[in-house]
C-alpha positions as a printed NumPy array, in Angstrom:
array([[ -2.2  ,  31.371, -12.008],
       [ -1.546,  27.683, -11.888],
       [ -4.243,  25.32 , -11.273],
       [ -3.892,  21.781,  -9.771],
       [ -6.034,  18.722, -11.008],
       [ -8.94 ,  18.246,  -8.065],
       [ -9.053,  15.544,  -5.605],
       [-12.182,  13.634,  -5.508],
       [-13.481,  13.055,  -1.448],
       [-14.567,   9.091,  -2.666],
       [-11.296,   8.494,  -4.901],
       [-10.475,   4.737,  -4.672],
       [ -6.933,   4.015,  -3.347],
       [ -4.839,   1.058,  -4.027],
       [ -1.788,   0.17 ,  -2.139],
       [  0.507,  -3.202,  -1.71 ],
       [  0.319,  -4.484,   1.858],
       [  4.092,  -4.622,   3.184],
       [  4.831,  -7.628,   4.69 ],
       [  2.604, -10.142,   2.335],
       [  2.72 ,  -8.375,  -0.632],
       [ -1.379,  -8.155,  -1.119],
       [ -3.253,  -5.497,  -3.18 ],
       [ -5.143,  -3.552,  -1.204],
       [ -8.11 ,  -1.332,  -2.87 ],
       [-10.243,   1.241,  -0.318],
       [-12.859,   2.41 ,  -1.244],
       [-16.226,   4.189,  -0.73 ],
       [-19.767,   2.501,  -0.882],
       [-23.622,   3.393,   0.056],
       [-24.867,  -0.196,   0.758],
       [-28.02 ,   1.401,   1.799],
       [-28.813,   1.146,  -2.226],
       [-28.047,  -2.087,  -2.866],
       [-29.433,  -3.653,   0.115],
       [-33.034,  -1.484,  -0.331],
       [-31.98 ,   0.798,   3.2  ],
       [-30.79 ,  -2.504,   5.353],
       [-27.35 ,  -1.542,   4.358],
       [-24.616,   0.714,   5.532],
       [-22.326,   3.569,   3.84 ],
       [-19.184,   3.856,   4.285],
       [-15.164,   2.933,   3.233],
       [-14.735,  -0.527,   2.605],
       [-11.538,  -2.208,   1.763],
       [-10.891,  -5.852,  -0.411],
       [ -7.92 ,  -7.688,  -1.655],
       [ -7.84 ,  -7.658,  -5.523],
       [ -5.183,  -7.921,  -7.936],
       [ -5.719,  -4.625, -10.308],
       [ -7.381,  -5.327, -13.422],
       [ -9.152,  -8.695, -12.406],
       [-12.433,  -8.672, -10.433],
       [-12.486,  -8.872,  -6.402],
       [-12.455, -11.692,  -4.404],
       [-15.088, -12.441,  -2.068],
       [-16.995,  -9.827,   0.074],
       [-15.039,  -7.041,   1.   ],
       [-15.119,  -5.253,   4.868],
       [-16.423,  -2.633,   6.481],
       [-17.9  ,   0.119,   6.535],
       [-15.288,   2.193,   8.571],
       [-16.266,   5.917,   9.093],
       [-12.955,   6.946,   7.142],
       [-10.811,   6.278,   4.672],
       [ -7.721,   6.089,   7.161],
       [ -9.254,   3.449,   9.255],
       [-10.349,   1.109,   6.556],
       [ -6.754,   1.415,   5.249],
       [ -5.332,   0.794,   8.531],
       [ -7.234,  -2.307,   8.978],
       [ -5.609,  -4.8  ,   6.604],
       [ -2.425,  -3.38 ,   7.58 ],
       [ -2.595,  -4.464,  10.867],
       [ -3.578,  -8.032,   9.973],
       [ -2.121, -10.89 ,   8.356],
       [ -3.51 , -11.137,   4.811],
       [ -3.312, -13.417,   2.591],
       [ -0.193, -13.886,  -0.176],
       [ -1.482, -13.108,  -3.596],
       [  0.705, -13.975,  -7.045]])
C-alpha cells in the first residue's frame, strides 16, 4: 500500500504574481487572538520576498484560500527586486 505525505487545510502558499513579478504568500490567520475577539479569521494574503520578514499589514480575511489568492492577481502590485 503506498501512502502519500498529508496536506495540511491551513498550509501557507507562495506564488510569483505574473505580470509584476511580486511574491505572493496566502495564508491562514485567527485575528480574533491577537486582537482579544475584535478581530477576524480567515486567509490573508501579503507581498514578501521569502526568507525576509513582511512588509506592512497584509489583507483580508477572505472566506477561502482561492479568493485571497485571486485578489492580488487581479490587481496591480507592486515590483519587488
Amino acid at each position: 500500500m503506498r501512502s502519500y505525505p498529508r496536506q495540511y487545510k491551513y498550509e501557507p502558499l507562495f506564488d510569483v504574481h505574473p505580470v509584476t513579478g511580486a511574491s505572493i504568500e496566502v495564508f491562514y490567520a485567527d485575528r480574533r487572538l491577537e486582537t482579544f475577539g475584535w478581530g477576524s479569521a480567515g486567509w490573508f494574503w501579503q507581498c514578501r520576498r521569502r526568507g525576509f520578514a513582511p512588509e506592512g499589514e497584509p489583507t483580508g480575511p477572505f472566506p477561502t484560500s482561492y479568493s485571497a489568492y485571486r485578489d492580488p492577481m487581479t490587481r496591480p502590485l507592486p515590483i519587488r527586486p
